[in-house]
C-alpha angles and dihedrals in degrees: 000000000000105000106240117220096251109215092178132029115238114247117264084249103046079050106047077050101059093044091053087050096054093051091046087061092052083050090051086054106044086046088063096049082055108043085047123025116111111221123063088251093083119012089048105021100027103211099171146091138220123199153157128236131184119246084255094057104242120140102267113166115347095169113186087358123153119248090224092058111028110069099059097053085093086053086058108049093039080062089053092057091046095052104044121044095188106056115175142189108261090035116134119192129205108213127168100129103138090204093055106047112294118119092230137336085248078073116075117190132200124200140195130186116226117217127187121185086347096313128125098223104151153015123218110203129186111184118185130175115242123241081225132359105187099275121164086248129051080247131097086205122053110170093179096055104120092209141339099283079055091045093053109196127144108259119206107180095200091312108182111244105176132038119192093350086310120133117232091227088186089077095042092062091045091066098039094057090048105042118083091217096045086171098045094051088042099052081050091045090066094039093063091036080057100050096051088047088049094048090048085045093057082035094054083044093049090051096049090049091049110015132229097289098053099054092042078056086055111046093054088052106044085047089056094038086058097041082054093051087048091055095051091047096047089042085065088061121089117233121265149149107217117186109198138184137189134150149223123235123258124251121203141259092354099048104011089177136062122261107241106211118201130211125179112187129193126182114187109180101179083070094035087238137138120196124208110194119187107157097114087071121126120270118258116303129230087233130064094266098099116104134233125238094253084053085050105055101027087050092050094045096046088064092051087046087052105063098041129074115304086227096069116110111244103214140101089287087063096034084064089083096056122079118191127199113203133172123219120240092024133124095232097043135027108355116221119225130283097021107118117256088171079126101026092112089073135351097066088011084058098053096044085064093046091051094053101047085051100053094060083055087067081061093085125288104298084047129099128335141272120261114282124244098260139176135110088232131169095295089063095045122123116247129204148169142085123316110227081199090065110042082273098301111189114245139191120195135175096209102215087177101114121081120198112200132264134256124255128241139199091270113014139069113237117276112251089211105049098117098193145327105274100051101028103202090319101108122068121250112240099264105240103221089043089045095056083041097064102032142030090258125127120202107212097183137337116188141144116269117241122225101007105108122109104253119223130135078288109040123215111244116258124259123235134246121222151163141204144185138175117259096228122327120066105275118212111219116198112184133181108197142188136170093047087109103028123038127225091266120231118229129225101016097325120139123241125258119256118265124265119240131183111210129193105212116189133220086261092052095254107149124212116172114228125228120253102261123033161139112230134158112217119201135211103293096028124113131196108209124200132195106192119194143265136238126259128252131244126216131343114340089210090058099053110106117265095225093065087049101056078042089056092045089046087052088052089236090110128028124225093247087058097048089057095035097053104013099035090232119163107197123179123201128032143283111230094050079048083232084126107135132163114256095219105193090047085048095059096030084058107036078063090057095048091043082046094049089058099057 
């Protein structure tokens, strides 16, 4: 958007309204994804994001949006301005091209250039990932795909769809013939039509209340308001360079060893300025765990979001205080073609947030967070297979059912719901009875894990244990997991979340763990079983307060062996009469033992 010469600031309220206005149009829009998509990805487990960004493609309102989506939506609509000289209004544009922009080819973006008066002054975007995009396997994420002819999916680098409001039927077609669920992508396919014409639609509302001057006026403020917000956030920090590593699990035979990845963070208050410096990652992979650029940055950047204040506006006036230092042709950078991204939205992605987050725990207590609950574990897996129900109807299905724990922070306990890294609470859980009315799954039990957070004076939230079957007809299972090797770590003294694991249990109760990643068909009478993780701790579990501990024991999420064993905690009484109490004196006597036994 050309920037106007503002010969009068906008009033705090004119402009608080117009902010509001702008993310009301992101929750119309994501209403509408909702209200209408087809697949259970998105009408029941809403993973997608709607969002505005400015004709000159910077991050302008992403409400509700998920970090793991929203800041390459610029990227892709600056590669929808690169590609096409003669933008128009009623244009529509198809982008899910991981190397120009786009986060990975599971999520499918639609755009739609905004004019006003003849201007091109935003863009409205609603990206969704796709119950099933063509792959060579019945998976959006196919961590063993050496590259993206292995991979398989259907690429659309910001092809235009629709002229003048008029639907290229030709691609349509394309994608019909090549999804396994032709219905189900192409429901999607007019939801999210429907959200960025809605969006034009309240945009086109907003400019004939206010005009075009005013709202130029605005988005140059409300960028530098924001920029502003950011500095004074990232002033309160003390300086630092903080070098951080964690890993990904292996996954054999293809990747016998663990995926460092690699984090340098450097805070320089003075500037108002945090660095985020990735270049001594690994180089591309031969598997789909590389990320994208878009995974890169928003990844990087979430960490950094997680631990400032919730207030500040995530959009390009507050990016400008994050510099980011990639490498071409790394996995944790700018992938270079034709190196697989097919899981570049969570497993490593998760860990890079997690790293980062980390890292600004190393600045003093107050500081940073603990690492999240991650893994892509059974209850993310992909189903498939025919439904008896419905003359054997064939289905695809991203299961978002599983729900890995929170990190802790220095003040807070770690969110239940949290799901995984990448999307922090944000996404919906697969609804049970919805789920087994859509499709021939059974769920067997679903319940919290006890005793599996990372302790710490906050505690991680716990994961959840879970198992599955088909109704009827044999089910294939493909999962990409992480976390079943290397924990999610607790910070400052904080312990470490329990492992994953991901069981098959057959109809006579033998157990046989799974890999991590992996392709199964499970029959009638044959559960997969999956533990998720759990959050890490923050800080020293012998200083968190007893009282939160008997409440955790009287929630089942701790026993009582583990609250005397790790917190130094002494009850009487019991916990089904709810005559459960702290013994004081035993507590303190015993919390000194334990100090003394460290050394």
């Amino acid at each position: 958007m050309n920037k106007p010469q503002i010969t009068h600031a906008l009033s705090p309220m004119l402009l608080a309204v117009l902010a509001n206005r702008f993310d009301g149009v992101v929750r119309e829009m994501t209403n509408t994804m909702l209200r209408t998509g087809r697949s259970a990805v998105i009408n029941s487990a809403r993973d997608f994001s709607c969002g505005i960004t400015t004709g000159d493609n910077e991050l302008f309102a992403t409400a509700e949006g998920l970090p793991a989506h929203t800041y390459g939506l610029n990227l892709q609509t600056a590669a929808m301005c690169a590609y096409h000289d003669d933008i128009a209004e009623g244009d529509a544009y198809l982008h899910n091209d991981p190397y120009s922009g786009n986060s990975h080819p599971a999520d499918h973006t639609l755009i739609v250039p905004v004019f006003w008066d003849g201007e091109h002054l935003f863009n409205v975007c609603a990206k969704a990932h796709q119950a099933d995009i063509g792959n060579s396997l019945p998976t959006t994420y196919h961590a063993a795909a050496r590259d993206i002819y292995e991979e398989g999916a259907l690429i659309f680098p910001a092809v235009r769809v629709q002229r003048a409001h008029v639907t290229n039927t030709d691609i349509i077609r394309m994608c019909q013939r090549r999804i396994r669920v032709p219905d189900y992508w192409y429901g999607d396919f007019l939801a999210m039509l429907g959200a960025v014409r809605t969006g034009e639609k309240r945009i086109h509302d907003i400019f004939r209340k206010y005009g075009t001057d005013t709202l130029k006026c605005f988005v140059t403020q409300w960028f530098d308001y924001s920029e502003d917000r950011m500095r004074q956030a990232i002033r309160a920090l003390p300086a630092a360079v903080i070098e951080r590593e964690n890993f990904h699990d292996p996954i054999p035979p293809f990747m016998p060893d663990s995926i460092p990845v690699r984090t340098k963070v450097t805070v320089d208050p003075q500037a108002g300025i945090v660095e985020l410096d990735l270049t001594a990652n690994v180089d591309c992979m031969d598997n789909g765990l590389n990320l994208s650029e878009a995974c890169a940055i928003s990844n990087a950047v979430a960490g950094v979001y997680n631990c400032l204040p919730s207030d500040i506006p995530r959009n390009g006036g507050s990016y400008r205080c994050i510099r980011m230092k990639l490498r071409e042709g790394a996995a944790i950078g700018i992938p270079r073609f034709p190196h697989s991204c097919s899981v570049a939205t969570t497993n490593v992605s998760e860990r890079l947030l997690n790293n980062v987050q980390a890292a600004l725990a190393a600045l003093g207590d107050g500081y940073g967070l603990a690492e999240g609950g991650m893994g892509m574990g059974a209850g993310f897996s992909v189903i498939s297979g025919l439904d008896a129900r419905h003359d054997d109807h064939a289905y695809v299905n991203q299961l978002i059912i599983g729900n890995n724990g929170g990190p802790a922070s220095p003040r807070c306990d770690g969110w239940i719901t949290y799901g995984i890294p990448v999307v922090a609470g944000l996404m919906y859980r697969d609804s049970v009875e919805i789920s087994e009315l859509a499709y021939p799954i059974h769920y067997r039990d679903m319940r919290l894990a006890r005793d599996t957070m990372g302790a710490g004076r906050t505690r991680g939230a716990p994961g959840l244990v879970m198992s599955y079957g088909p109704s009827d007809h044999p089910m294939t299972v493909v999962f990409a997991a992480d976390g079943q090797h290397h924990p999610a770590r607790g910070v400052r003294g904080g312990g470490d979340g329990n492992v994953g694991r991901i069981d098959l249990v057959d109809a006579d109760g033998n157990v046989r763990q799974m890999p991590n990643v992996g392709r199964f068909v499970l029959e009638r009478g044959q559960w997969l079983r999956g533990f998720d993780t759990a959050g890490g701790g923050y800080g020293d579990p012998l200083t968190r307060d007893p009282a939160r501990v008997r409440d955790d024991v009287l929630e089942r999420y701790a026993s009582l062996d583990h609250a005397r064993e790790i917190y130094g905690v002494v009850f009487t009484g019991g916990i089904d009469d709810e005559t459960l109490a702290v013994d004081t004196a035993a507590t303190q006597a015993l919390r000194a033992s334990l100090r003394a036994a460290r050394g």
